[in-house]
C-alpha positions as CSV (number, residue, x, y, z in Angstrom):
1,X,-29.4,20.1,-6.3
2,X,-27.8,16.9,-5.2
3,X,-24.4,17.1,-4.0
4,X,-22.1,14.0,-3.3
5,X,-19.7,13.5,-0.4
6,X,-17.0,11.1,-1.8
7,X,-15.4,9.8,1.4
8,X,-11.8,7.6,1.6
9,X,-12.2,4.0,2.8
10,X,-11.7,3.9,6.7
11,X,-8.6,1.9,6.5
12,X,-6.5,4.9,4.4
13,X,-8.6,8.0,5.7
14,X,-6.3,10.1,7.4
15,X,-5.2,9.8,10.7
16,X,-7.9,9.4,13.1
17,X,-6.8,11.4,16.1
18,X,-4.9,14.7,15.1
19,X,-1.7,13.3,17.3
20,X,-1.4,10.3,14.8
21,X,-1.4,12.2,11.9
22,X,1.4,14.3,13.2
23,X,3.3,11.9,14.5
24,X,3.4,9.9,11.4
25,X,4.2,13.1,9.5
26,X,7.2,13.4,11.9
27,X,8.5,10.0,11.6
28,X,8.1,9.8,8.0
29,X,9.8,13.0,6.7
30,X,12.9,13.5,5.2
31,X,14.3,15.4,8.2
32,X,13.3,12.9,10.4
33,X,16.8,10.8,11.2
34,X,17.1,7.9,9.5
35,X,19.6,8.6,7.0
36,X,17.5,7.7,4.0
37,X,18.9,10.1,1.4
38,X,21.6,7.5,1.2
39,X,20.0,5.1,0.0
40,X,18.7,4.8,-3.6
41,X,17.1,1.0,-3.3
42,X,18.8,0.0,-6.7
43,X,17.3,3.3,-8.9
44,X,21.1,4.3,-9.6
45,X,22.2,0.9,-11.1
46,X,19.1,1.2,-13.4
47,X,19.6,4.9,-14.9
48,X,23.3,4.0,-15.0
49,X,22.3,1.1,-17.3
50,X,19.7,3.0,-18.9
51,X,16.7,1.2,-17.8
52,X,15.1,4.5,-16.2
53,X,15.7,7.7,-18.2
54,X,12.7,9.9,-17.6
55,X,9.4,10.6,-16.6
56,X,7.9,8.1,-17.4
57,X,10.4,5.1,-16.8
58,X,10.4,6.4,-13.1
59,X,6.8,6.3,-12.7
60,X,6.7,3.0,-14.3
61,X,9.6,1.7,-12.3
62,X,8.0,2.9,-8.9
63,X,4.3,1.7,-9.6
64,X,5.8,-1.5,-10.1
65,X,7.6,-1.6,-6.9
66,X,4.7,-0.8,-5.3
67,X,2.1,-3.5,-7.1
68,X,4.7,-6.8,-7.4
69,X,8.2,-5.9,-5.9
70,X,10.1,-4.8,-2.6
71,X,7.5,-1.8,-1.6
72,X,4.7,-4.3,-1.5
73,X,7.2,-6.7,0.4
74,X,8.1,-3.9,2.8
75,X,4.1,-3.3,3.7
76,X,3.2,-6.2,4.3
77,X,5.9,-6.9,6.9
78,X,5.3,-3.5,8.1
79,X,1.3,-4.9,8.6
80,X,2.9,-8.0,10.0
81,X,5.1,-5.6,12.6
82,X,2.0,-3.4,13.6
83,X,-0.2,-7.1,14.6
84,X,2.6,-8.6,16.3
85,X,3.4,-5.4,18.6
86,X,2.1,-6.8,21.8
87,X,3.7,-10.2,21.0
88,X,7.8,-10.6,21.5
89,X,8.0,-13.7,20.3
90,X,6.2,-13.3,17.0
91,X,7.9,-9.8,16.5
92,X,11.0,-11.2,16.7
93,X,10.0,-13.8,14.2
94,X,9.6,-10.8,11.7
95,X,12.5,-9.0,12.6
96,X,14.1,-12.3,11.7
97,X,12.1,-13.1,8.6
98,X,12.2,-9.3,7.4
99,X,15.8,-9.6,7.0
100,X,16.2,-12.8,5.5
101,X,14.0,-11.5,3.0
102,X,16.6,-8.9,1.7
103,X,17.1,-9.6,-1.9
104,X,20.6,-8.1,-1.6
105,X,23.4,-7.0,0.9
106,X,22.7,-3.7,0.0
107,X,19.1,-3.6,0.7
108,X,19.8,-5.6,3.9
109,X,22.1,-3.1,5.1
110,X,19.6,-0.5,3.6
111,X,16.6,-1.4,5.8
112,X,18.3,-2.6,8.9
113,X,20.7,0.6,8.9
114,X,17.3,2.8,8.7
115,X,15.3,0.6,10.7
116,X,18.1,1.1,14.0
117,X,18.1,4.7,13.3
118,X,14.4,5.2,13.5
119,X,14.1,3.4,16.9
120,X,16.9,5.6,18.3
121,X,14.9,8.6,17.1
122,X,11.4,7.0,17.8
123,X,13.0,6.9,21.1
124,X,12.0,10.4,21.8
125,X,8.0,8.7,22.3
126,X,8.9,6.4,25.0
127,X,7.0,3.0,24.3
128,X,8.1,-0.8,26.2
129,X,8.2,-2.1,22.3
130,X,11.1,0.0,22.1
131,X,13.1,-2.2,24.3
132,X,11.5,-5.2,22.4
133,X,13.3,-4.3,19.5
134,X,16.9,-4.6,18.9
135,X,20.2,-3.9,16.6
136,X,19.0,-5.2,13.3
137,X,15.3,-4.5,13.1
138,X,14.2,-3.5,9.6
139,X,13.1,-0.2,9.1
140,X,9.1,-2.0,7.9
141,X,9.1,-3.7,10.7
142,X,10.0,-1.0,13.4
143,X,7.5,1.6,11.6
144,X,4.6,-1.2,11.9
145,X,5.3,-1.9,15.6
146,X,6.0,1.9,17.0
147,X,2.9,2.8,15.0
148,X,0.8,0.5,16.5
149,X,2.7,0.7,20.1
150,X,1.1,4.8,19.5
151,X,-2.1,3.9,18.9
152,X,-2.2,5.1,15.0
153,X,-4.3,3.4,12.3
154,X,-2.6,0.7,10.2
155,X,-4.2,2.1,7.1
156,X,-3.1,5.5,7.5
157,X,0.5,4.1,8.4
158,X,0.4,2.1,5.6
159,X,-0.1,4.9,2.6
160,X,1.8,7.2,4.7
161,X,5.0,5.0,4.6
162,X,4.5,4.1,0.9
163,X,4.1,7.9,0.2
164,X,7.6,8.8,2.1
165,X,9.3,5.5,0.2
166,X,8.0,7.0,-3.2
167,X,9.2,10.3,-1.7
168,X,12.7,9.1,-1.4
169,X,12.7,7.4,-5.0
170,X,11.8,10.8,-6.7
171,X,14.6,12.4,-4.3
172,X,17.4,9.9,-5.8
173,X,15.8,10.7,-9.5
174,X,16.4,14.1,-9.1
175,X,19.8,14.0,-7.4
176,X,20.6,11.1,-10.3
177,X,19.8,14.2,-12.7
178,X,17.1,12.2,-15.0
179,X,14.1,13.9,-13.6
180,X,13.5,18.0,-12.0
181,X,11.5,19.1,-9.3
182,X,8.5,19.8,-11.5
183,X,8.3,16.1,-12.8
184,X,9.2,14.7,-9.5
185,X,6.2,16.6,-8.0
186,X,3.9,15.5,-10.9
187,X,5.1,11.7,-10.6
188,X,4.3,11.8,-6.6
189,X,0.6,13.1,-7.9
190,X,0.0,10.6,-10.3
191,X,0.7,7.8,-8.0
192,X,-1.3,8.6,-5.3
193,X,-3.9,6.6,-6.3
194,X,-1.7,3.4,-6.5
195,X,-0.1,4.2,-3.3
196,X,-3.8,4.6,-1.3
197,X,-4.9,1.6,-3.3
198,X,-2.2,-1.2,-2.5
199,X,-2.5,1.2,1.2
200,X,-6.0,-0.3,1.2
201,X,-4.9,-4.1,-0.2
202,X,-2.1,-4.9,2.3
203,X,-4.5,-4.1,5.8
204,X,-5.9,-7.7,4.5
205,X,-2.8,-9.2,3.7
206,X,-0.5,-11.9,5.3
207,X,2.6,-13.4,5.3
208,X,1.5,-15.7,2.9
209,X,1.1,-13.2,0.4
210,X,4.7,-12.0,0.7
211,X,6.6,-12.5,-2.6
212,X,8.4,-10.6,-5.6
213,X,7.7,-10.5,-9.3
214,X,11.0,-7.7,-10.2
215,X,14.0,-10.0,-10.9
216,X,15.5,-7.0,-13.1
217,X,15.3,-4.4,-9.8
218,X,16.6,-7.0,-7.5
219,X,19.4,-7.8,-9.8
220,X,20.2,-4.0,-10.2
221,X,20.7,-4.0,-6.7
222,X,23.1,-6.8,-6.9
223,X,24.9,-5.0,-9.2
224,X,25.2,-1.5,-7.8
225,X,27.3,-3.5,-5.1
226,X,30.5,-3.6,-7.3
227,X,29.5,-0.6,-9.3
228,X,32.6,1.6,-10.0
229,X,31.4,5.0,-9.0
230,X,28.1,5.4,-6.8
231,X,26.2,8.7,-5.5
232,X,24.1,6.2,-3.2
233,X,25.0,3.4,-1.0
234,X,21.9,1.1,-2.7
């Protein structure tokens, strides 16, 4: 008998030392306080105009964030924050391009309002990039560099932090009413493999390779900003 050992690529296996993994577990729970079941990214403006209704439009609408929208933007910059960790100068040049990339006001105030409350918390694992990293810094970006400033893989920070994003998606489904646990629990399954896989994509990706393909979700987002009545605050 023959038996085959089907290993993960080295850049999403899980965490290398245990401490990583746990730390990144930490961080990136819900509990952990960054306030991000406010925030819906846009999902409410699109079941409120009916362009996610189920199963399978949420699925749909995630996996696409992930392959050509803002969760591939987000990584990328999270990447760029992780490489640029020993370097002020250049991680302030990300701070500053990662929120003059925000599509909206909403999603600006989205990822800078997390990214401030996950230094405060992050706080609690004193590291000098800490005080590198001011009011402002988007919540990618200050993931990437605290990450790296611990010492943990980029791979596994990257699938980790697209798992928790997807996380929160499903979260607002359920809260919006269009999904149940159930489905969200099966939708989180079935995209594992796109999550490990543009995971696995982004550790050789660039700046240059930053750039959006949903118009519909970014314009969503622009609505949700003068929609009448709102669960979320994006």
């Amino acid at each position: 008998m023959v038996t085959t050992i089907m290993t993960m690529p080295e850049t999403v296996a899980a965490a290398r030392h245990p401490l990583g993994l746990v730390r990144l577990m930490t961080w990136l729970s819900p509990a952990f306080p960054v306030g991000g079941f406010a925030y819906s990214g846009g999902l409410e403006s699109a079941v409120v105009e009916g362009h996610v209704t189920g199963v399978t439009d949420l699925a749909v609408w995630i996996e696409t964030l992930l392959h050509a929208g803002s969760l591939r933007n987000d990584v990328i910059l999270l990447a760029e924050g992780y490489r640029a960790c020993g370097d002020p100068v250049r991680l302030q040049e990300t701070v500053a391009l990662a929120s003059a990339l925000s599509a909206t006001a909403e999603r600006y105030h989205e990822a800078t309002g997390q990214g401030d409350a996950f230094l405060a918390a992050a706080s609690a694992w004193p590291q000098h990039v800490l005080s590198v990293l001011g009011p402002g810094t988007p919540y990618s970006v200050a993931v990437g560099a605290v990450a790296m400033a611990n010492g943990i893989a980029l791979g596994d920070t990257l699938a980790a932090f697209l798992q928790a994003q997807c996380g929160q998606l499903v979260s607002a489904a359920i809260r919006l009413g269009i999904i149940g646990q159930s489905h969200g629990v099966a939708i989180l399954a079935g995209l594992e493999p796109a999550i490990l896989q543009q995971a696995r994509l982004t550790v050789d990706l660039g700046l240059d390779d930053l750039g959006s393909a949903t118009v519909t979700a970014d314009l969503l987002s622009m609505r949700h900003e003068t929609q009448y009545s709102r669960l979320f605050q994006s």
